[in-house]
C-alpha positions as CSV (number, residue, x, y, z in Angstrom):
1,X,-152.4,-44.3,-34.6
2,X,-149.3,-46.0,-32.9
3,X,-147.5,-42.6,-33.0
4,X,-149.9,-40.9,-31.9
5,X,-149.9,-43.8,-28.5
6,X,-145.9,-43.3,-28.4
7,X,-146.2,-39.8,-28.0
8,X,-148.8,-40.3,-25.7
9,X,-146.8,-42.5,-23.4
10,X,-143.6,-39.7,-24.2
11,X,-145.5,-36.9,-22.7
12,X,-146.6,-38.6,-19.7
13,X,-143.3,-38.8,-18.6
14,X,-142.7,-34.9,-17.7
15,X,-146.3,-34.7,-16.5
16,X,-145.8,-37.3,-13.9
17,X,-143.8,-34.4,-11.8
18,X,-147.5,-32.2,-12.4
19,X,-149.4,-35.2,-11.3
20,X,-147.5,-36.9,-8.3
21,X,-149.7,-34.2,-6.0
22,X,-153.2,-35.2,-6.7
23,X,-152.4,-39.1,-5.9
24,X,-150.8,-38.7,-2.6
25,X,-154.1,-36.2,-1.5
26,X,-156.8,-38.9,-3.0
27,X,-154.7,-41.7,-1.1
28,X,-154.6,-39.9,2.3
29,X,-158.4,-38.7,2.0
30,X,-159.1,-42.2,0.9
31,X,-157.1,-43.8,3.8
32,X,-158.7,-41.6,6.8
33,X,-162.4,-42.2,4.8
34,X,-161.9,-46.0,4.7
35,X,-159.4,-46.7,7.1
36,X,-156.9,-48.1,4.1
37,X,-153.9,-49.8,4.7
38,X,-150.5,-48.4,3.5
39,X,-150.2,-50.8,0.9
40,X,-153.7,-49.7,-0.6
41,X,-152.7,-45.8,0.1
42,X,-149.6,-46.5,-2.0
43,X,-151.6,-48.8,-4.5
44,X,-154.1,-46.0,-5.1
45,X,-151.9,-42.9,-5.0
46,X,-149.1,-44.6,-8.0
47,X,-152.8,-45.4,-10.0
48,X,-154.0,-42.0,-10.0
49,X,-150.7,-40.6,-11.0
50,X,-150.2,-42.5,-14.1
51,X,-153.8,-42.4,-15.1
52,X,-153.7,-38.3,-14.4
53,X,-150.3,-38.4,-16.2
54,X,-151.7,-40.1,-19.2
55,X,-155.3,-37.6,-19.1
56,X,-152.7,-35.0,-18.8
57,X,-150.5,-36.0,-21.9
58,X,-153.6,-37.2,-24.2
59,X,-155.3,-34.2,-23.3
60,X,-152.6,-31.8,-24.4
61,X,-151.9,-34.2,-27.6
62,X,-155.2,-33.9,-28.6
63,X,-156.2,-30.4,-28.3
């Protein structure tokens, strides 16, 4: 189980560079939806690129 996590965590590395696109889009349509600060914009677009990073890396681990 713990390897399986610290590969996890190894693979999400390189698919931060596939994954950096999606947050910046999701925290500039959430910022002109909600009128979000830039603080939130940056809060929520580094979120949703380490959560898509680590769906990306589990995803490919697992399958």
């Amino acid at each position: 189980m713990l390897p399986d996590i610290v590969f996890i965590f190894v693979m999400s590395v390189p698919m931060i560079m596939f994954s950096v696109f999606p947050g910046i889009k999701l925290g500039e349509y959430l910022q002109k939806k909600y009128n979000l600060q830039e603080k939130e914009k940056r809060i929520v677009s580094i979120a949703t690129t380490l959560i898509f990073a680590m769906t990306l890396s589990s995803l490919l681990h697992f399958l």
